[in-house]
PDBQT receptor file of N, H, CA, C and O in Angstrom, charges set to zero:
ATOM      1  N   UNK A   1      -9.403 -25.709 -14.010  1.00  0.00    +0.000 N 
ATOM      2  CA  UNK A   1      -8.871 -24.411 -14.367  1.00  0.00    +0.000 C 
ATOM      3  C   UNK A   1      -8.270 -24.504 -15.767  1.00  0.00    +0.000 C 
ATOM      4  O   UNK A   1      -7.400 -25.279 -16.163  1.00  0.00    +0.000 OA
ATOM      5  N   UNK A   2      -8.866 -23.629 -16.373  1.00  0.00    +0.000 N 
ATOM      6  H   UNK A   2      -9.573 -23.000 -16.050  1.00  0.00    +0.000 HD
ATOM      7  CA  UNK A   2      -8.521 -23.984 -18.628  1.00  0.00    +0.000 C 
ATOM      8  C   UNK A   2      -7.022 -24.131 -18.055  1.00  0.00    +0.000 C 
ATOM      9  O   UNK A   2      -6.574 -25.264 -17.882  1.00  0.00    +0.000 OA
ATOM     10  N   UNK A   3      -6.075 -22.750 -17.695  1.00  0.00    +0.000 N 
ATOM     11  H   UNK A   3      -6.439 -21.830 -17.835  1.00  0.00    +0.000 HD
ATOM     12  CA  UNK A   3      -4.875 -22.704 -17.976  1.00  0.00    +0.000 C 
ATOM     13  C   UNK A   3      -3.991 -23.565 -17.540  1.00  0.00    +0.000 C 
ATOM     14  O   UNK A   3      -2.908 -23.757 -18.092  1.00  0.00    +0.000 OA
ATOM     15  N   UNK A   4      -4.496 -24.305 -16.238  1.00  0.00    +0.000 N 
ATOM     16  H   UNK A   4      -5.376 -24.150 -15.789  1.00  0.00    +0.000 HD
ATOM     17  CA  UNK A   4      -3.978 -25.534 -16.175  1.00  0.00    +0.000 C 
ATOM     18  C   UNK A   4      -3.804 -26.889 -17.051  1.00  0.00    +0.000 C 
ATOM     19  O   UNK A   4      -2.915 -27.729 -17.190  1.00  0.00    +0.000 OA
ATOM     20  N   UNK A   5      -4.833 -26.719 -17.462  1.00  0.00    +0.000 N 
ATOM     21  H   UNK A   5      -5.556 -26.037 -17.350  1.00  0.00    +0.000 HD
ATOM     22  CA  UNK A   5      -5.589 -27.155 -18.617  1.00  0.00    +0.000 C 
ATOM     23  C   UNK A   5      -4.520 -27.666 -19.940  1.00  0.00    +0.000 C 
ATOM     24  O   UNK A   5      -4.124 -28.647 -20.570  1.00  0.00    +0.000 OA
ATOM     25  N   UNK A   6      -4.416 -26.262 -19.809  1.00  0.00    +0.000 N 
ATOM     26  H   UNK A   6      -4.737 -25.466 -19.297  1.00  0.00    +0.000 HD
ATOM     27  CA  UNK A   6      -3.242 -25.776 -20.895  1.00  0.00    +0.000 C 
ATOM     28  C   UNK A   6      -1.886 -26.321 -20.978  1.00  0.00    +0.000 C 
ATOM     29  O   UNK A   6      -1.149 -26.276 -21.963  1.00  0.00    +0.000 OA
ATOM     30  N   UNK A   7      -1.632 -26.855 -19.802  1.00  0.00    +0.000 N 
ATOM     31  H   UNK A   7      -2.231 -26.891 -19.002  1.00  0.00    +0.000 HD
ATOM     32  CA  UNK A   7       0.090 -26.711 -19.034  1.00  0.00    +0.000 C 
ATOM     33  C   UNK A   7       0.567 -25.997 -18.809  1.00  0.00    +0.000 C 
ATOM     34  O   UNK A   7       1.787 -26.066 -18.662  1.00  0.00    +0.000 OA
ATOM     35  N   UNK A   8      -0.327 -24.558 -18.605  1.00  0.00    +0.000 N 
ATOM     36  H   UNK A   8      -1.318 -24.502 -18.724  1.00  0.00    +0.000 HD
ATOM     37  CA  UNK A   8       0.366 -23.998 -17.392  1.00  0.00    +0.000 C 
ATOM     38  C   UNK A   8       0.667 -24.429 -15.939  1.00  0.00    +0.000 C 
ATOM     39  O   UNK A   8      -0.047 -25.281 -15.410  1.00  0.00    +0.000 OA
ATOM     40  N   UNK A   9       1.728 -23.855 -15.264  1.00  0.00    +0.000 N 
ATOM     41  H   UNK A   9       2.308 -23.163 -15.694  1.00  0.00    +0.000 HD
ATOM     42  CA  UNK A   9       2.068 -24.170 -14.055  1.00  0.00    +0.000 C 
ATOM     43  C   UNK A   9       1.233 -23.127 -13.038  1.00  0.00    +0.000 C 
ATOM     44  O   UNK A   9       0.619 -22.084 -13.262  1.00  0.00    +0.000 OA
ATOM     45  N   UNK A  10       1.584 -24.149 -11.410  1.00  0.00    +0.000 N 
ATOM     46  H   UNK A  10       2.083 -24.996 -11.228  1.00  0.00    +0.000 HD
ATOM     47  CA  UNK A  10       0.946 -23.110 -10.689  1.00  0.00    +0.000 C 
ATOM     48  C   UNK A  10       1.374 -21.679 -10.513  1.00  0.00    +0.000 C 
ATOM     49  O   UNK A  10       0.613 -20.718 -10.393  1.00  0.00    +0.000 OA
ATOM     50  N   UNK A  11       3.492 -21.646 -10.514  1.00  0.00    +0.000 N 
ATOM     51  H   UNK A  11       4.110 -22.426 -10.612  1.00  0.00    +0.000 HD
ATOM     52  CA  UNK A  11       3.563 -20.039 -10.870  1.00  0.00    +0.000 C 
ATOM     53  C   UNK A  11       3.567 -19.015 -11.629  1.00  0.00    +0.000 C 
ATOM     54  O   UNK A  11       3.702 -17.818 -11.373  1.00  0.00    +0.000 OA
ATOM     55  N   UNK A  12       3.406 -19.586 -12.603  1.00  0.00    +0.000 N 
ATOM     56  H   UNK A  12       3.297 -20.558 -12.810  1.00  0.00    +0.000 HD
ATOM     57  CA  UNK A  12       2.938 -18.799 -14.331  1.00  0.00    +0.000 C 
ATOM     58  C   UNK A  12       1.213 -18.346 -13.758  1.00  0.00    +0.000 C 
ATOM     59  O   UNK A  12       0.691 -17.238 -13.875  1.00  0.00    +0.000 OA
ATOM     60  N   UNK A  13       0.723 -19.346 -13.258  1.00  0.00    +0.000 N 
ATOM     61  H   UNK A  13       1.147 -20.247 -13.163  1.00  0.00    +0.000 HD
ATOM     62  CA  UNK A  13      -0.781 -18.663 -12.910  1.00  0.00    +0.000 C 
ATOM     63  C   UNK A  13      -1.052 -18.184 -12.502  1.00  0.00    +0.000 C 
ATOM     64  O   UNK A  13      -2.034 -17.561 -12.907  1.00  0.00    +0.000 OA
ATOM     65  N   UNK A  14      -0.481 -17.909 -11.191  1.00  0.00    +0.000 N 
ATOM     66  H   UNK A  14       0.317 -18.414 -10.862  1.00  0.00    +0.000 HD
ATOM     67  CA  UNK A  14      -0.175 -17.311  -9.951  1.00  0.00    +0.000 C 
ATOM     68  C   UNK A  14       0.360 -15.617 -10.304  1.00  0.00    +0.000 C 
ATOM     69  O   UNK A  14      -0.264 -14.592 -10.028  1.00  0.00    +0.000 OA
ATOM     70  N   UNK A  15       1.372 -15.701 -10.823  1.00  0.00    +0.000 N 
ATOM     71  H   UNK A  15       1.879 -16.534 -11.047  1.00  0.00    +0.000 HD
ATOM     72  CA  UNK A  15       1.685 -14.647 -11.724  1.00  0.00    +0.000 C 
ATOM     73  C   UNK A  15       0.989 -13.783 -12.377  1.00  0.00    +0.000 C 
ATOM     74  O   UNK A  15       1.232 -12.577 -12.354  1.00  0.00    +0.000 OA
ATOM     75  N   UNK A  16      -0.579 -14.675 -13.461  1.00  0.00    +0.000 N 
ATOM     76  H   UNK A  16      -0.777 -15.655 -13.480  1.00  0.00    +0.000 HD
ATOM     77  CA  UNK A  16      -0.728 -14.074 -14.685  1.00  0.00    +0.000 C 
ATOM     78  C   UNK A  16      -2.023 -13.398 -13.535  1.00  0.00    +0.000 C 
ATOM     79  O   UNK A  16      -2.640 -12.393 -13.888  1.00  0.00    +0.000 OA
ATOM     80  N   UNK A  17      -2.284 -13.980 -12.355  1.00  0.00    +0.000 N 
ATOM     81  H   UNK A  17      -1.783 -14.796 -12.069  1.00  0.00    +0.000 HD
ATOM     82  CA  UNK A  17      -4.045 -13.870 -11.737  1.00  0.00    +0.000 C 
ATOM     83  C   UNK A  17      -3.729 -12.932 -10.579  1.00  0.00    +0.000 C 
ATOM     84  O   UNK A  17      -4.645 -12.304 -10.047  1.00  0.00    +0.000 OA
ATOM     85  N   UNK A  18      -2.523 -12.818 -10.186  1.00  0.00    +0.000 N 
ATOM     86  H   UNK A  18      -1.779 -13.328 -10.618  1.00  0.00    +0.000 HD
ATOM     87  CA  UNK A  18      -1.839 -11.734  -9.179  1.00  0.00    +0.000 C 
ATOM     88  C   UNK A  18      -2.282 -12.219  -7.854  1.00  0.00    +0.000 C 
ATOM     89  O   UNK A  18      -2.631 -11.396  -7.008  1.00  0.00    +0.000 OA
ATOM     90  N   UNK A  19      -2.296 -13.481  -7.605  1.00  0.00    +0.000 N 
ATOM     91  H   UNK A  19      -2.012 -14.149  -8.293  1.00  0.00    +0.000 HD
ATOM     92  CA  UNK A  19      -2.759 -14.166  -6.424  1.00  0.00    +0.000 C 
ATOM     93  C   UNK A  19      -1.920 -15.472  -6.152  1.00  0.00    +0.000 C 
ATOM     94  O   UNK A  19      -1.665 -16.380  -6.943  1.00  0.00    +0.000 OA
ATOM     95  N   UNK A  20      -1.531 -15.324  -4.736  1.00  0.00    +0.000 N 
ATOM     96  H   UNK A  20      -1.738 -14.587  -4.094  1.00  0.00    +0.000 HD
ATOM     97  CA  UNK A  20      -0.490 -16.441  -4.028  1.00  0.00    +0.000 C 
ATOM     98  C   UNK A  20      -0.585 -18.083  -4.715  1.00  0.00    +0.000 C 
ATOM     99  O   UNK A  20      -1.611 -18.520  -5.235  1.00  0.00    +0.000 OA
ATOM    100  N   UNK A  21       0.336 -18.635  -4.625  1.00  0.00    +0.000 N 
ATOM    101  H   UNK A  21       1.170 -18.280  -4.203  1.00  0.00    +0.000 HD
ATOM    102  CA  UNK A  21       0.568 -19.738  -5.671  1.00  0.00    +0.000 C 
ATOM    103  C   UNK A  21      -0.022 -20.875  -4.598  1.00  0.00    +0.000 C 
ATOM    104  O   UNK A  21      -0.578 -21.879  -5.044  1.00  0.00    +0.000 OA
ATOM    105  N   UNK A  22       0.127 -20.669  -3.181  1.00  0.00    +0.000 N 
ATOM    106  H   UNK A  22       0.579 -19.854  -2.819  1.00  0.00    +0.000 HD
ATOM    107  CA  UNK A  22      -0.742 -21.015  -2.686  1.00  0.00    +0.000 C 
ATOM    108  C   UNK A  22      -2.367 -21.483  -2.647  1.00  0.00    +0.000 C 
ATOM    109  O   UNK A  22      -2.744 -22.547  -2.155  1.00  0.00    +0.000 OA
ATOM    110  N   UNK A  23      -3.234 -20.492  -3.253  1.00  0.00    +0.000 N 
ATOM    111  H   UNK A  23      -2.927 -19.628  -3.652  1.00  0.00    +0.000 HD
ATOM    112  CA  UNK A  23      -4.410 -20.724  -3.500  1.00  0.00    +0.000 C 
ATOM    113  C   UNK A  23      -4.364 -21.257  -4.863  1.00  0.00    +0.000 C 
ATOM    114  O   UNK A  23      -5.292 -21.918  -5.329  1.00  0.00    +0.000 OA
ATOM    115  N   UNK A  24      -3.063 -20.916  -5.647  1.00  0.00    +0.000 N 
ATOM    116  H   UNK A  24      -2.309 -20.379  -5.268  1.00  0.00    +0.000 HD
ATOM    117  CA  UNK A  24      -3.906 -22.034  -7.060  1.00  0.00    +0.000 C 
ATOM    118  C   UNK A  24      -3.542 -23.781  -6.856  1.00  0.00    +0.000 C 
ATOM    119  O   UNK A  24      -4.191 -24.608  -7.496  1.00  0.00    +0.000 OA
ATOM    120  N   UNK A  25      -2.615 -24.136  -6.050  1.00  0.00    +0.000 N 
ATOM    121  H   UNK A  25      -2.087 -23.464  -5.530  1.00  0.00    +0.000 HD
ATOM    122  CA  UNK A  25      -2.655 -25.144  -5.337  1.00  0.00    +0.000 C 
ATOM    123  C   UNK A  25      -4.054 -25.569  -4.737  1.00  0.00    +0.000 C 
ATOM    124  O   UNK A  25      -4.720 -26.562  -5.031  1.00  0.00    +0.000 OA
ATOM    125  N   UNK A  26      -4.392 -24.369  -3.639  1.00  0.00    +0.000 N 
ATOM    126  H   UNK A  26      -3.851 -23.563  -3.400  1.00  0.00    +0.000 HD
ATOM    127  CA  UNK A  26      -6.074 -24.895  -3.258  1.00  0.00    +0.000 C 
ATOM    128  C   UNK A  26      -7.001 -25.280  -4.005  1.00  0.00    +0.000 C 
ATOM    129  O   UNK A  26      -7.737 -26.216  -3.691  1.00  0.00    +0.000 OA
ATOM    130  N   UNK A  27      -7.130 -24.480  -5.339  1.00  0.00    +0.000 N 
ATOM    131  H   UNK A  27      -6.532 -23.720  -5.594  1.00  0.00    +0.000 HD
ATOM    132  CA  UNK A  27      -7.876 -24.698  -6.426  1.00  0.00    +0.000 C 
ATOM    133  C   UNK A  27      -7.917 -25.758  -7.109  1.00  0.00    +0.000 C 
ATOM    134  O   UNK A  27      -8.973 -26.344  -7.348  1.00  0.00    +0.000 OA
ATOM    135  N   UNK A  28      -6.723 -26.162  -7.530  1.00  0.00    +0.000 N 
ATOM    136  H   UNK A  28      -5.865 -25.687  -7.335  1.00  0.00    +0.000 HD
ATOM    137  CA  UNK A  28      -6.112 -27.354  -8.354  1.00  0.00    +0.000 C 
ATOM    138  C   UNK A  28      -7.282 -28.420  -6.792  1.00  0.00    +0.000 C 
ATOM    139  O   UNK A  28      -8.348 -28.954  -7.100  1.00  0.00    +0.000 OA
ATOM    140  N   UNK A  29      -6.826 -28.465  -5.582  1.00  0.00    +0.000 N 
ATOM    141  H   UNK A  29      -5.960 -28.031  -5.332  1.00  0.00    +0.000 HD
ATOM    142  CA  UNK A  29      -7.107 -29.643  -4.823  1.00  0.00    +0.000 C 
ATOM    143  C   UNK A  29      -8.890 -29.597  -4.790  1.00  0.00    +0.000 C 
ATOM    144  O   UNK A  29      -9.517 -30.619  -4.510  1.00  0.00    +0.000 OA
ATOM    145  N   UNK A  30      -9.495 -28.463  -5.068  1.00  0.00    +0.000 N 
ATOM    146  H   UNK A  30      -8.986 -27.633  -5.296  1.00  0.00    +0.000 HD
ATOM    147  CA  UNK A  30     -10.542 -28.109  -4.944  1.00  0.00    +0.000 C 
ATOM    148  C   UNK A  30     -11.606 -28.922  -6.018  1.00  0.00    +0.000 C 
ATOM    149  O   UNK A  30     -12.635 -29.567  -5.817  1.00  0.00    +0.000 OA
ATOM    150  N   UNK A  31     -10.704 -28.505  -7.481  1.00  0.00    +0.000 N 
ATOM    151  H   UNK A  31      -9.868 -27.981  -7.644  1.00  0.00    +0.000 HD
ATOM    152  CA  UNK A  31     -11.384 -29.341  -8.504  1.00  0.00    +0.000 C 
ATOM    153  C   UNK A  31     -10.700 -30.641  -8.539  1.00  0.00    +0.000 C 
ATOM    154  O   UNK A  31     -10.885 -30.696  -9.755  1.00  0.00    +0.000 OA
ATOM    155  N   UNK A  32     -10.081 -31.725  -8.298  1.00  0.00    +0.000 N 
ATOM    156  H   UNK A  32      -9.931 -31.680  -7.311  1.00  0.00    +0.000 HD
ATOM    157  CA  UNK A  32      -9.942 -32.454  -8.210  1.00  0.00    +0.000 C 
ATOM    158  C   UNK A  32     -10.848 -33.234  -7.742  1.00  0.00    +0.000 C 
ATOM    159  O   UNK A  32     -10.925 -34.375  -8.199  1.00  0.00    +0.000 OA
ATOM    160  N   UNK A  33     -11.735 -32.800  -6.731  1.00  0.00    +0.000 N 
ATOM    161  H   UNK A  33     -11.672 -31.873  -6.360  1.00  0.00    +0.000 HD
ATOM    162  CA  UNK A  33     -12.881 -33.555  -5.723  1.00  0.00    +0.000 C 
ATOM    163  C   UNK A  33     -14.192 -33.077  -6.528  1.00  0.00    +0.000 C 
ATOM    164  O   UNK A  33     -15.281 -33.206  -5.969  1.00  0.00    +0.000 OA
ATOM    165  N   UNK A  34     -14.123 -32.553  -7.769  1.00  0.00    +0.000 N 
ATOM    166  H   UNK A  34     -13.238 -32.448  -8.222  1.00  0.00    +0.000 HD
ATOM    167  CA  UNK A  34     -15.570 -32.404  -8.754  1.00  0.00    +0.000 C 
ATOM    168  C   UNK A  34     -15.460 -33.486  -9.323  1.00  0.00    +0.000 C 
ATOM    169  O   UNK A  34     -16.298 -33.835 -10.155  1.00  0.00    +0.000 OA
TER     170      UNK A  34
């Protein structure tokens, strides 16, 4: 995820994408296993 990327955090992302900080956690664990 770029903005992670970036150093953004998961609740700045969560924030900017209007979706539970929860799933950018999933995401983060998601690409980790690419």
């Amino acid at each position: 995820m770029e903005l992670h990327q970036r150093g953004m955090g998961a609740t700045n992302i969560s924030h900017q994408l209007s979706i539970a900080r929860s799933i950018v956690y999933k995401i983060f664990e998601d690409q980790k296993r690419l």
